[in-house]
Backbone as a printed PyTorch tensor [residue, N CA C, xyz], in Angstrom:
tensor([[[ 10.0080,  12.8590,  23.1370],
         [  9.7970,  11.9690,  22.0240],
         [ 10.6390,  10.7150,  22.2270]],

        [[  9.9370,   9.6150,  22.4270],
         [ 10.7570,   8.5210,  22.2350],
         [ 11.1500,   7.7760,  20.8980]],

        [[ 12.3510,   8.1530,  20.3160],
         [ 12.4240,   7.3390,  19.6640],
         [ 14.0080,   6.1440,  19.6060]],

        [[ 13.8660,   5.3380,  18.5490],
         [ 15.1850,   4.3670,  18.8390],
         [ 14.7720,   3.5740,  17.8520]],

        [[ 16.1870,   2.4680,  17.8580],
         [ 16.3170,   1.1450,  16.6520],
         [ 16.4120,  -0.0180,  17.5510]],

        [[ 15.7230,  -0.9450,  16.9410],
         [ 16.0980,  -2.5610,  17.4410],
         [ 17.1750,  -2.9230,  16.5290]],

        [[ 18.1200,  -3.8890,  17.3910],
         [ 19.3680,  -4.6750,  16.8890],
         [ 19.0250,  -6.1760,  17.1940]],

        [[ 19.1090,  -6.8450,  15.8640],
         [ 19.1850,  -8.3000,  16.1760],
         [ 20.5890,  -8.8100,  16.3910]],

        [[ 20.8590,  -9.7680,  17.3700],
         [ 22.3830,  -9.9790,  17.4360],
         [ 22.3890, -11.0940,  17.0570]],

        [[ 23.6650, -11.8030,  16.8140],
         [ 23.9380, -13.2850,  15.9520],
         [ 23.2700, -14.0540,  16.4180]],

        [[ 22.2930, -14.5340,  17.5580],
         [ 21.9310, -15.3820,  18.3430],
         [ 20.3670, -15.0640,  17.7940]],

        [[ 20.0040, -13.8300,  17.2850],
         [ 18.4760, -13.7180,  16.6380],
         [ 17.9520, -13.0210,  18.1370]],

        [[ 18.7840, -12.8290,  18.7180],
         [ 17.9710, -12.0190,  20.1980],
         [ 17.4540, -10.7080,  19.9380]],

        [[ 16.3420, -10.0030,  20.1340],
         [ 15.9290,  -8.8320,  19.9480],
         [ 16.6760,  -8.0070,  21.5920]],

        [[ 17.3480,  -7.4540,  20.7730],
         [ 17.9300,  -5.6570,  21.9710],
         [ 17.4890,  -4.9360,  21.6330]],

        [[ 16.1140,  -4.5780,  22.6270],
         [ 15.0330,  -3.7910,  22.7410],
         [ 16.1540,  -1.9970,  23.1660]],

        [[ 15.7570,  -1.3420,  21.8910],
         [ 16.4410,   0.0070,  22.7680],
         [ 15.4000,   1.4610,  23.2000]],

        [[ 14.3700,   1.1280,  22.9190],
         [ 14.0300,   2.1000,  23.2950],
         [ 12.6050,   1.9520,  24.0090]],

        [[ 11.7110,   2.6300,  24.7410],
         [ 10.9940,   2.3740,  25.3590],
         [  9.6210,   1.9720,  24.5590]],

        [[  9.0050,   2.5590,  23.4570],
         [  8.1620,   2.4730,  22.8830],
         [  8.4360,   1.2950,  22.2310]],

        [[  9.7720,   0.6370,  21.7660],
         [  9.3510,  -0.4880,  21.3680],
         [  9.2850,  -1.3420,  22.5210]],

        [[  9.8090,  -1.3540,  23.2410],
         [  9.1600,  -2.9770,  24.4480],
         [  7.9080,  -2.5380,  24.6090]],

        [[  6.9590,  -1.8570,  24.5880],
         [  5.5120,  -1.5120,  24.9240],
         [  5.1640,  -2.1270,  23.8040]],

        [[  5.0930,  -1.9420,  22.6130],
         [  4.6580,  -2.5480,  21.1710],
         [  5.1870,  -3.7440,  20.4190]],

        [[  6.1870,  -3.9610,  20.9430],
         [  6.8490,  -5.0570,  20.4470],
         [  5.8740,  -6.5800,  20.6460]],

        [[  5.3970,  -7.3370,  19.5690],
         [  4.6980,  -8.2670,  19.3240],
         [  5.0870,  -9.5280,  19.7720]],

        [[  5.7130, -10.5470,  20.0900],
         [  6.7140, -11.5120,  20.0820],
         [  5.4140, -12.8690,  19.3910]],

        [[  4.1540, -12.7860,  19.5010],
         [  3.4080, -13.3620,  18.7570],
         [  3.7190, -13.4710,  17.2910]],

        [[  3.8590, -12.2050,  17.1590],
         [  3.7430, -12.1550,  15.3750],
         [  4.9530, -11.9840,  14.5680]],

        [[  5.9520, -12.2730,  15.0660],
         [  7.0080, -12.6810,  14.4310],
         [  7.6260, -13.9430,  14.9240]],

        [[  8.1140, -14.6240,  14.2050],
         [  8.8600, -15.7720,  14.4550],
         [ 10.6080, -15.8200,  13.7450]],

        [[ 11.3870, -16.2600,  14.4030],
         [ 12.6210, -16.0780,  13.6710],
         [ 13.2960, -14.7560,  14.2780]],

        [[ 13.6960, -14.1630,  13.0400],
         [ 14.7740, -12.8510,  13.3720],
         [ 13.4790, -11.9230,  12.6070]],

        [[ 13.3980, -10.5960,  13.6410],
         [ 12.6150, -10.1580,  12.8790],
         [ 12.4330,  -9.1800,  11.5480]],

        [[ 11.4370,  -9.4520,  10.8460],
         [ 11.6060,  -8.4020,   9.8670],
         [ 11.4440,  -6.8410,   9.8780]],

        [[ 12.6110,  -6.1250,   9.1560],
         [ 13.0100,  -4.2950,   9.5290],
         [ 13.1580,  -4.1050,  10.8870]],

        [[ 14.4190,  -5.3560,  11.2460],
         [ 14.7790,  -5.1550,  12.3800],
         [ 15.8990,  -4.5070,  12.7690]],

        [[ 16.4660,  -3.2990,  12.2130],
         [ 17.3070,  -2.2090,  12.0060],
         [ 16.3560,  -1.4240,  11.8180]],

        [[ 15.3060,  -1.2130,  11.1890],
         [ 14.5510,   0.3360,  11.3910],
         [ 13.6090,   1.0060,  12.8200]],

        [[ 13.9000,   2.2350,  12.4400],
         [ 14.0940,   3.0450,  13.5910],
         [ 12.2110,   3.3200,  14.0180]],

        [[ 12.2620,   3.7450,  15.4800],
         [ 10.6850,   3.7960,  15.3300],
         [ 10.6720,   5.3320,  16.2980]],

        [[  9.1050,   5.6780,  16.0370],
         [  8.9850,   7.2800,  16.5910],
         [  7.8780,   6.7820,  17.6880]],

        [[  7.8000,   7.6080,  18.8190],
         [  6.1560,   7.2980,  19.2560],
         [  5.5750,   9.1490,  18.8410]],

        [[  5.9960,   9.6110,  17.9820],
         [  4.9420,  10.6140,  17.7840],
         [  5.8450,  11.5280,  16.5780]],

        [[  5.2690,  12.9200,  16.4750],
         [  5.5690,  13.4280,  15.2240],
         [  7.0860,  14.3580,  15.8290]],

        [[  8.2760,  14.3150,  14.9440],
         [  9.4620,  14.7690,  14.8920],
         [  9.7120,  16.0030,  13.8850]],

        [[  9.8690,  17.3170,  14.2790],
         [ 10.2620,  18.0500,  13.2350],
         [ 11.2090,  18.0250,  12.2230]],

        [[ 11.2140,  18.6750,  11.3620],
         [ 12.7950,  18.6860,  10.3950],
         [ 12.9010,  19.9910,  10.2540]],

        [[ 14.4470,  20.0830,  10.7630],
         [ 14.5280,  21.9510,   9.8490],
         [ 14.1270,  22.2780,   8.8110]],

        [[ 13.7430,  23.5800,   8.1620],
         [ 13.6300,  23.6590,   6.3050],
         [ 11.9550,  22.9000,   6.6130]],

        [[ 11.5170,  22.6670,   7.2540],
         [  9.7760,  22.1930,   6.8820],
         [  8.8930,  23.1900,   7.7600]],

        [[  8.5690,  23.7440,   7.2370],
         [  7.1520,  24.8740,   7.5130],
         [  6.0710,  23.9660,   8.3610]],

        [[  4.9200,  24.3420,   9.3320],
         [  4.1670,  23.9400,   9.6380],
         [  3.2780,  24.0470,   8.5830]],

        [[  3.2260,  24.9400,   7.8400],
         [  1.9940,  25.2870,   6.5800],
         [  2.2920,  24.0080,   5.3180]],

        [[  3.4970,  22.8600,   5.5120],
         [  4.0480,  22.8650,   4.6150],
         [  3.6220,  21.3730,   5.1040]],

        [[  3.5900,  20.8310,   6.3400],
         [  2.9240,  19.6410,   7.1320],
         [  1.7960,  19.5000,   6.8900]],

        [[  0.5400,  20.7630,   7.0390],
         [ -0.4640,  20.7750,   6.5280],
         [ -1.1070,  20.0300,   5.2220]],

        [[ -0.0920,  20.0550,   4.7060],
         [ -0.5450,  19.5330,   3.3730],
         [ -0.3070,  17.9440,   3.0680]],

        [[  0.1880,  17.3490,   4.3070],
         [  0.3710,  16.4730,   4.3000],
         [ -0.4560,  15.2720,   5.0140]],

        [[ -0.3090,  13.9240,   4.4500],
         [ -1.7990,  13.0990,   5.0440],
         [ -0.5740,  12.4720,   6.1030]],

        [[  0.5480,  12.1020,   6.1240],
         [  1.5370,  11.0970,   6.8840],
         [  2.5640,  11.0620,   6.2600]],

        [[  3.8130,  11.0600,   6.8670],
         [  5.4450,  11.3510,   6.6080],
         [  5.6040,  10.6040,   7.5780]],

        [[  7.0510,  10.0650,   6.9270],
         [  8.3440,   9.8460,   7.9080],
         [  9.5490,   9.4700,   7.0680]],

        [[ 10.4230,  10.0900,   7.7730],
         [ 11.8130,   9.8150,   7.0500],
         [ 13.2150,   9.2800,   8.7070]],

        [[ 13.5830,   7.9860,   7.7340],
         [ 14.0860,   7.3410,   8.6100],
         [ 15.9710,   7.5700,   8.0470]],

        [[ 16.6730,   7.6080,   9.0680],
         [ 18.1750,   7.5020,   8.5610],
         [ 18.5690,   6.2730,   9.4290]],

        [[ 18.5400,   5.2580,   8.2960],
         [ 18.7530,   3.7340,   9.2450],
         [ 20.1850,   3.6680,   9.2720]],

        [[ 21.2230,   4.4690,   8.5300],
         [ 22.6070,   4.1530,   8.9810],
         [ 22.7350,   4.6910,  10.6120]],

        [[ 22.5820,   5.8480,  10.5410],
         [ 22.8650,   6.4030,  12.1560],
         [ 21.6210,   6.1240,  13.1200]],

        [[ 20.7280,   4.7770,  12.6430],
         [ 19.3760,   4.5170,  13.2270],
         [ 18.8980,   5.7140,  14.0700]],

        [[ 18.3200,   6.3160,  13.2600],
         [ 17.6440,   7.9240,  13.9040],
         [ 16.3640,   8.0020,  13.2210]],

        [[ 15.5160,   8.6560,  13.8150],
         [ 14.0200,   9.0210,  13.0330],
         [ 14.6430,  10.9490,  12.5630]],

        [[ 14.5980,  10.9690,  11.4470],
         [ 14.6350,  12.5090,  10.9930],
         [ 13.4180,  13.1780,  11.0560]],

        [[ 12.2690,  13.0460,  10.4450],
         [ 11.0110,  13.2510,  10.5170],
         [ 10.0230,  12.3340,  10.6640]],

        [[  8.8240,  12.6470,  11.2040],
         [  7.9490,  11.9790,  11.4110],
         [  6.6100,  13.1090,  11.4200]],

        [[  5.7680,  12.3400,  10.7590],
         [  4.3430,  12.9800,  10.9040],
         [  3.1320,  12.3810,  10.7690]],

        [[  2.0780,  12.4380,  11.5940],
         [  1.3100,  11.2280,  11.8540],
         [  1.4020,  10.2390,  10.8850]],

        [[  2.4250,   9.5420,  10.9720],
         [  2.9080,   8.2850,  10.8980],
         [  2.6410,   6.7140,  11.9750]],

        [[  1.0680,   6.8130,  12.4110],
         [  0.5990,   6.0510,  13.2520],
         [ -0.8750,   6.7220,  12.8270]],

        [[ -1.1720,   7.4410,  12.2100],
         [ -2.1390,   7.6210,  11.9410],
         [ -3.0070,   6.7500,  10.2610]],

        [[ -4.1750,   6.0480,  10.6380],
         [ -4.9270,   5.4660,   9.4840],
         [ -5.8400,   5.9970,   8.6480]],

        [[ -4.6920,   6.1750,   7.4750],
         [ -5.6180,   6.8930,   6.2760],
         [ -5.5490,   5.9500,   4.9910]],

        [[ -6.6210,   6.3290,   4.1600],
         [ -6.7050,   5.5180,   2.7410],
         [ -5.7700,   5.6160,   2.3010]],

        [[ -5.5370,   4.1680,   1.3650],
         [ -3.9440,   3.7510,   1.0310],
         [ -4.0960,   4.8330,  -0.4350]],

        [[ -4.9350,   5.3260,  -1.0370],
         [ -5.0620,   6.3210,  -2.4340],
         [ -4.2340,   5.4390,  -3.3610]],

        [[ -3.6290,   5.7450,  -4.0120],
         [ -2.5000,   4.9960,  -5.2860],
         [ -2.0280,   3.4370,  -4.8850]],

        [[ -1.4470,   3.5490,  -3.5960],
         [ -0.8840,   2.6450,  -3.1500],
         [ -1.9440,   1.3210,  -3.5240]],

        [[ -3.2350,   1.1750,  -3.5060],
         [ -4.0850,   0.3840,  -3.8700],
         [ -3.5370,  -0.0790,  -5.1780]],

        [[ -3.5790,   1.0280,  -5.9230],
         [ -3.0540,   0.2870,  -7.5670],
         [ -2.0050,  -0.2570,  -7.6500]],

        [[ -1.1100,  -0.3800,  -6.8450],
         [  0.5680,  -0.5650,  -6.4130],
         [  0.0160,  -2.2650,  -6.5380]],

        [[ -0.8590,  -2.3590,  -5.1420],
         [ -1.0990,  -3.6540,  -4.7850],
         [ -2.2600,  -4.4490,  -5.8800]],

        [[ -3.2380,  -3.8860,  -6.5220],
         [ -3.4450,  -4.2450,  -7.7770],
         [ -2.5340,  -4.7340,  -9.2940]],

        [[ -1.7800,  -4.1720,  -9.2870],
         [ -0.5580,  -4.5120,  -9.9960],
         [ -0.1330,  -5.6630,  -9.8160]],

        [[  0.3970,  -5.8120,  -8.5910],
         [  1.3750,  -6.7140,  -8.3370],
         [  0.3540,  -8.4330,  -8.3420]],

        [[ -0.2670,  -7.9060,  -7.7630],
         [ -1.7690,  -9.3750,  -7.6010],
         [ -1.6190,  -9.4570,  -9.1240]],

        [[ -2.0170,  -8.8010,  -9.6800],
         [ -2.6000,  -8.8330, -11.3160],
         [ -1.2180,  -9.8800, -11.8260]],

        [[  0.5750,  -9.2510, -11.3630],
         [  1.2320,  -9.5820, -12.4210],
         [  1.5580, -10.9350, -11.2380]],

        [[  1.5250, -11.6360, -10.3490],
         [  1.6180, -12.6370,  -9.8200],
         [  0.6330, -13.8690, -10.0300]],

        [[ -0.3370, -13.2260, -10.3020],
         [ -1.7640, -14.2530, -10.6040],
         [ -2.1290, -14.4700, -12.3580]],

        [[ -1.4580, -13.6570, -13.3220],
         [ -2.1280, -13.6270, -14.4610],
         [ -1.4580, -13.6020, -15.6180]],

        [[ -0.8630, -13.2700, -16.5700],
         [ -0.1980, -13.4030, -18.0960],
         [ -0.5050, -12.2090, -18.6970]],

        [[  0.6820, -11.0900, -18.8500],
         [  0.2720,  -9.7400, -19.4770],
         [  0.2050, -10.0200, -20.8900]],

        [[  0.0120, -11.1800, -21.4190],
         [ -0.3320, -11.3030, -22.8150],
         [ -1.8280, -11.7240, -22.9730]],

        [[ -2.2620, -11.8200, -21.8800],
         [ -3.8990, -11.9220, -21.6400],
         [ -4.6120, -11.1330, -22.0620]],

        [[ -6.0520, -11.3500, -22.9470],
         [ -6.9230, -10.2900, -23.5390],
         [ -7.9950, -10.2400, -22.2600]],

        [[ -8.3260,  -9.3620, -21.9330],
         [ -9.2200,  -8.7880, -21.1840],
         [-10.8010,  -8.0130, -21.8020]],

        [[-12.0540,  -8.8260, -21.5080],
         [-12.9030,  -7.7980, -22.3540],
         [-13.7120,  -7.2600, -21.1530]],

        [[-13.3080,  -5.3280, -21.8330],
         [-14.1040,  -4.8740, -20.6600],
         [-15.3850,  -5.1600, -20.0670]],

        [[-15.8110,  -4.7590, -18.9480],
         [-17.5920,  -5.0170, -18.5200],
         [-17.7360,  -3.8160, -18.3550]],

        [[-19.0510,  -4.0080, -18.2400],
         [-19.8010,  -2.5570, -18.0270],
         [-19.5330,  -1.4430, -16.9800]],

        [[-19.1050,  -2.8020, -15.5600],
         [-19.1840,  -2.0400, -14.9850],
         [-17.4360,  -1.3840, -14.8400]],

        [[-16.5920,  -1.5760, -15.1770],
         [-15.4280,  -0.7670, -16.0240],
         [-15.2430,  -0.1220, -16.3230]],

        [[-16.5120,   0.3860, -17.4890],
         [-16.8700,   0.9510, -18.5760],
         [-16.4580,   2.8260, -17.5590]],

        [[-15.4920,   3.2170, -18.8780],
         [-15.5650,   4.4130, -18.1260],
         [-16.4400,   5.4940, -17.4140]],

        [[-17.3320,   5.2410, -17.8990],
         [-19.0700,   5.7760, -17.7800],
         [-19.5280,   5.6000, -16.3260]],

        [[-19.0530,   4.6090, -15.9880],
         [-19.3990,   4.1060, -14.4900],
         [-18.8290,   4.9670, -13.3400]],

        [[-18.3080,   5.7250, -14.1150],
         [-16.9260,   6.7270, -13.0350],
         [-17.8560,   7.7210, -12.7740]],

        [[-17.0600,   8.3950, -11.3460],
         [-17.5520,   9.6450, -11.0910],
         [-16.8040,  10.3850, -12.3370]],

        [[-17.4360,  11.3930, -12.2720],
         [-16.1630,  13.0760, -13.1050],
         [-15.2170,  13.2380, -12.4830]],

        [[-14.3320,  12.6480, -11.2960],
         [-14.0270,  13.5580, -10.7020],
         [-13.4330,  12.3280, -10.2750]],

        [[-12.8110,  11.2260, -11.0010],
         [-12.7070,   9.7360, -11.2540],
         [-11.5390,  10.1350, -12.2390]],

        [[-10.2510,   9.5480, -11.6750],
         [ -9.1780,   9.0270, -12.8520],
         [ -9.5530,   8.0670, -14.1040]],

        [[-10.1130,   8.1750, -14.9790],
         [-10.1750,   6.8050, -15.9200],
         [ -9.0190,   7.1560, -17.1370]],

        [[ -9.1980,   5.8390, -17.9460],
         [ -8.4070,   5.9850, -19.0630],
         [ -9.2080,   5.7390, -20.4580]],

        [[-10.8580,   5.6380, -20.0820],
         [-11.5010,   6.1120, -21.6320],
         [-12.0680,   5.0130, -22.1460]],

        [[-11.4590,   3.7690, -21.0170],
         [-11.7340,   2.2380, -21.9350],
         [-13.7730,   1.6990, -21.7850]],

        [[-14.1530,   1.5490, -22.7220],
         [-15.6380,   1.1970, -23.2730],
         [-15.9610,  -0.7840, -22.5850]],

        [[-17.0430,  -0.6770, -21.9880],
         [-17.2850,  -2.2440, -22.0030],
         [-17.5220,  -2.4750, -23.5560]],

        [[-16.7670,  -3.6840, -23.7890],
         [-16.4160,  -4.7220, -24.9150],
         [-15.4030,  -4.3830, -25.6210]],

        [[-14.7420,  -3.1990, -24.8000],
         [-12.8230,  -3.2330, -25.8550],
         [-12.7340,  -4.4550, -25.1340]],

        [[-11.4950,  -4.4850, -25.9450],
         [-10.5730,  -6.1180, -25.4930],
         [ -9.1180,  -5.7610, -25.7920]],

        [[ -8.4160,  -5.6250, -24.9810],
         [ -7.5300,  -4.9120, -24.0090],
         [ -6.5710,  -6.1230, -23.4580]],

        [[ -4.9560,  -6.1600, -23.7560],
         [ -4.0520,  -6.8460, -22.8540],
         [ -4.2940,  -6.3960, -21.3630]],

        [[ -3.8490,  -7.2690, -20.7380],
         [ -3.5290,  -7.0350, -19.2050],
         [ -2.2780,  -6.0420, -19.6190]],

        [[ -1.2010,  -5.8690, -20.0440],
         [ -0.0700,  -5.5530, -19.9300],
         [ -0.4560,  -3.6700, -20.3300]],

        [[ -1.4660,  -3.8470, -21.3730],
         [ -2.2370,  -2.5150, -21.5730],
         [ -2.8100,  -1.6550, -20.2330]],

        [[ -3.7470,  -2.9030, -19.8800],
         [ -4.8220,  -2.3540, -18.4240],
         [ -3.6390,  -1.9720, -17.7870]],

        [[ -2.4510,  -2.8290, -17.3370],
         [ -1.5980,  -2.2200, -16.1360],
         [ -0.8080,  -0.8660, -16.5530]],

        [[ -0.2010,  -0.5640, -18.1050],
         [ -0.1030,   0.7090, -18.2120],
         [ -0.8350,   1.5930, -18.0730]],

        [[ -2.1070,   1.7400, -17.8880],
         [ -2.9290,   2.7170, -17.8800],
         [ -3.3220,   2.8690, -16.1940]],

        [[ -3.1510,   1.3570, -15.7890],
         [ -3.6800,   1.8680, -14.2160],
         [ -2.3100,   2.8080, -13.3380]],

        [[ -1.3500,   1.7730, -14.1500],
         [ -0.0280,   2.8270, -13.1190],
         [  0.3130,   3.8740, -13.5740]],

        [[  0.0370,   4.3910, -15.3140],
         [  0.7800,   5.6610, -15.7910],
         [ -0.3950,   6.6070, -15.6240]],

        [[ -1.1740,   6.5180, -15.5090],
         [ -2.7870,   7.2320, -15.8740],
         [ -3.4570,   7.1730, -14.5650]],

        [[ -3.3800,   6.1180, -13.3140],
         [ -4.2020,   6.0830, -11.9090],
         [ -5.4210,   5.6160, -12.6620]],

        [[ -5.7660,   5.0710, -13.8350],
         [ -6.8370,   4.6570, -14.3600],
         [ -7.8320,   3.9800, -13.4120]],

        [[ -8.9310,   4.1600, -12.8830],
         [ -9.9510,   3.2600, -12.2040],
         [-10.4620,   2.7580, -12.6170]],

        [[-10.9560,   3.1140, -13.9940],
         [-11.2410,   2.0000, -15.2520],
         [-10.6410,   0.7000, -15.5610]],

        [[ -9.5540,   0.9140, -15.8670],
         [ -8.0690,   0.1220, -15.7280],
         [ -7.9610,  -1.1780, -14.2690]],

        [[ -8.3730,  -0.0230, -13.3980],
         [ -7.7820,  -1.2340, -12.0050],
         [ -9.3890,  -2.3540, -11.5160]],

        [[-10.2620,  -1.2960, -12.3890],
         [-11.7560,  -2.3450, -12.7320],
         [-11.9410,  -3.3100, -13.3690]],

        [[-11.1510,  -2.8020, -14.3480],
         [-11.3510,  -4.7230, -15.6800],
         [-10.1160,  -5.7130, -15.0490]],

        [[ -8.8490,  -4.9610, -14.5330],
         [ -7.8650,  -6.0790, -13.8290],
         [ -8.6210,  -6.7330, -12.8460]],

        [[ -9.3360,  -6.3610, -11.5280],
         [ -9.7520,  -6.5600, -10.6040],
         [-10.9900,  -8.2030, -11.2250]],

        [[-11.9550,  -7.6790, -11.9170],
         [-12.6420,  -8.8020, -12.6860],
         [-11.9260,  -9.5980, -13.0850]],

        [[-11.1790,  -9.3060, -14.2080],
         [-10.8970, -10.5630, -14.9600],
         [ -9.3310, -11.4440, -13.7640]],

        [[ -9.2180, -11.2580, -13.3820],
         [ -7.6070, -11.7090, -12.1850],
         [ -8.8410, -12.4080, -11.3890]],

        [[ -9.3810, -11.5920, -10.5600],
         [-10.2030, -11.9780,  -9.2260],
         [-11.5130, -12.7050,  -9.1400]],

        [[-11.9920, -12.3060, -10.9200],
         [-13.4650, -13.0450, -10.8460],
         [-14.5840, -11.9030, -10.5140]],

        [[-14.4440, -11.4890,  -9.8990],
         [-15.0740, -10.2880,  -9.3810],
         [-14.4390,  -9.5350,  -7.9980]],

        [[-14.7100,  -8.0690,  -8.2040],
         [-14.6960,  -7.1010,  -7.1860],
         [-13.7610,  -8.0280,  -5.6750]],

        [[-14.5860,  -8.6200,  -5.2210],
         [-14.9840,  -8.9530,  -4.0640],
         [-13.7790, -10.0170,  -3.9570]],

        [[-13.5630, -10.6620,  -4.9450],
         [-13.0220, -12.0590,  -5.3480],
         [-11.3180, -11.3770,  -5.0680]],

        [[-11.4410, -10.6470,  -5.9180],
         [ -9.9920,  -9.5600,  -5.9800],
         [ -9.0420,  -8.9270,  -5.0420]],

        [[-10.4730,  -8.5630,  -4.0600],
         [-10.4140,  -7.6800,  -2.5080],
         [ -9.4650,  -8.9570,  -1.9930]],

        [[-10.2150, -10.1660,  -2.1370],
         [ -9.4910, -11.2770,  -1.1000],
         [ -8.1540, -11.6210,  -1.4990]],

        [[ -8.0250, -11.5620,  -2.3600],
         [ -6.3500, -11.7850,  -3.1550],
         [ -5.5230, -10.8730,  -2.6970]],

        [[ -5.8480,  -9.5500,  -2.6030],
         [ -5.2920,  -8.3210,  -2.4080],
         [ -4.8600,  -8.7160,  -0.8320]],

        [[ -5.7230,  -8.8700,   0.0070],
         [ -5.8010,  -9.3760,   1.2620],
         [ -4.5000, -10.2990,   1.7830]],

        [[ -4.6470, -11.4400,   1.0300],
         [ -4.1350, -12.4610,   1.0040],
         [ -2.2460, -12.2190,   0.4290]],

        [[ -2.1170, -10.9260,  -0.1910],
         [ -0.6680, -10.4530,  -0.4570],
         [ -0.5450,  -9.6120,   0.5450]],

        [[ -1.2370,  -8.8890,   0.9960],
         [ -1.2130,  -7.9170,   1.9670],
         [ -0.7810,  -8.9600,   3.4560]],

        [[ -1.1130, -10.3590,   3.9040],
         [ -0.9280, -10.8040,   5.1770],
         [  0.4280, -11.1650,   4.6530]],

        [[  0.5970, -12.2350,   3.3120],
         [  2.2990, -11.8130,   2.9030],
         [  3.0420, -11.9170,   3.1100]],

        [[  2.7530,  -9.9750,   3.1150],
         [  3.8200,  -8.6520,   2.8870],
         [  3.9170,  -8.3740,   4.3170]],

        [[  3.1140,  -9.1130,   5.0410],
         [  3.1620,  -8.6720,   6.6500],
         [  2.4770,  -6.8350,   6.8640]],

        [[  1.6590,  -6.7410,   5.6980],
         [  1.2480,  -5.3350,   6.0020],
         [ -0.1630,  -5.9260,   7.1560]],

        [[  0.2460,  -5.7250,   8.5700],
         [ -0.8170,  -6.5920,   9.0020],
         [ -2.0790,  -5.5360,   9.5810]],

        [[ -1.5620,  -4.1720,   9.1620],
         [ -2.7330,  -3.1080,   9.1570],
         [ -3.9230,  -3.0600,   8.3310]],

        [[ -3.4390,  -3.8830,   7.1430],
         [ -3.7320,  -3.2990,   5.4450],
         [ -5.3170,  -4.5340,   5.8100]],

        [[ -6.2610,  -3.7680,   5.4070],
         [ -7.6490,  -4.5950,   4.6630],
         [ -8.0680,  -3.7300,   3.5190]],

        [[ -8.1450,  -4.6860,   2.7050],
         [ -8.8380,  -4.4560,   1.2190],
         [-10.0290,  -4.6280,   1.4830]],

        [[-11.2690,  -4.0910,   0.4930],
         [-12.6840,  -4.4250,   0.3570],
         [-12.8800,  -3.3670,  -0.9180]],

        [[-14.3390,  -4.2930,  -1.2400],
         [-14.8890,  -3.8010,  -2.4040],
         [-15.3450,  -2.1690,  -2.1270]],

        [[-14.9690,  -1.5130,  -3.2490],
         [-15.4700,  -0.0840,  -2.9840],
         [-17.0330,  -0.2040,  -3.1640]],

        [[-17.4830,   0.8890,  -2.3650],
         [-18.6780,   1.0720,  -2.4930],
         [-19.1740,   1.6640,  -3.5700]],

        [[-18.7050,   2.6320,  -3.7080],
         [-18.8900,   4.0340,  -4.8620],
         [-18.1190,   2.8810,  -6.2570]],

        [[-19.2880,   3.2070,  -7.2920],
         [-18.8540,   2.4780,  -8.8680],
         [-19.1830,   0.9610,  -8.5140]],

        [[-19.6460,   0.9660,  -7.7080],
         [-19.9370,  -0.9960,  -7.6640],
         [-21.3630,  -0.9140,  -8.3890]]])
């Protein structure tokens, strides 16, 4: 298992320490000193004592980093690409409270409308033509996972679906999440 930490030194020089990062290391896409340039990197999955294989199973991706003694403790397909699940509403949120006024009335649309959900769909109950704060919609999308909720933010912030995706996008290049693409869901459109 290769793993290791990069050190930036006063001069902004990258001291490459371990092998997997000079193979991956970008010098395109950073400029300056780089960013989480003290955290530690794995090229594959690391056990932890006290963790069951039955207990990994249940898991979509882990990793746990100890950046004081720059060490990888665990790792588990942690290079592997899966749906961001919640984390979407994370980044809905934040678009919503950067772009908009939680004293804003919001009137639901149809397609919102909890009705539009699968069963089997987080909503929070809200009807096209309530009229609803933003500051409301965002309690319900983050305390509740509401999809209802992250539907009427997505419209009324973005304009539409699609409009929203690109905003999301557009925090996501950023945040330097340069994995991350948003798009309109298919399912409930």
């Amino acid at each position: 298992m290769a793993t290791g930490c990069g050190i930036t030194d006063l001069l902004g020089t990258k001291n490459v320490v371990s092998e997997y990062e000079a193979e991956n290391y970008n010098k395109d896409l950073y400029t300056g000193k780089l960013f989480a340039s003290d955290l530690c990197v794995a090229s594959g999955d690391i056990s932890l004592s006290g963790i069951s294989s039955d207990e990994t199973n249940t898991l979509h991706s882990a990793a746990l980093f100890d950046v004081d003694r720059k060490k990888v403790d665990f790792s588990y397909q942690m290079f592997d690409k899966i749906y961001p699940a919640s984390t979407t509403k994370i980044m809905t949120a934040l678009v919503a409270l950067e772009n908009a006024d939680l004293s804003d009335v919001v009137t639901v649309s149809q397609n919102a409308d909890m009705n539009s959900f699968a069963a089997d769909e987080a909503t929070c109950g809200i009807k096209a033509g309530d009229k609803i704060t933003l500051s409301d919609l965002l309690y319900g999308l983050l305390l509740h996972s509401g999809n209802d909720n992250a539907t009427a933010i997505a419209e009324y912030v973005g304009g539409s679906m699609d409009g929203f995706a690109e905003m999301m996008n557009k925090e996501a290049a950023k945040l330097m999440a340069t994995g991350t693409q948003y798009a309109r869901s298919i399912e409930g459109s």
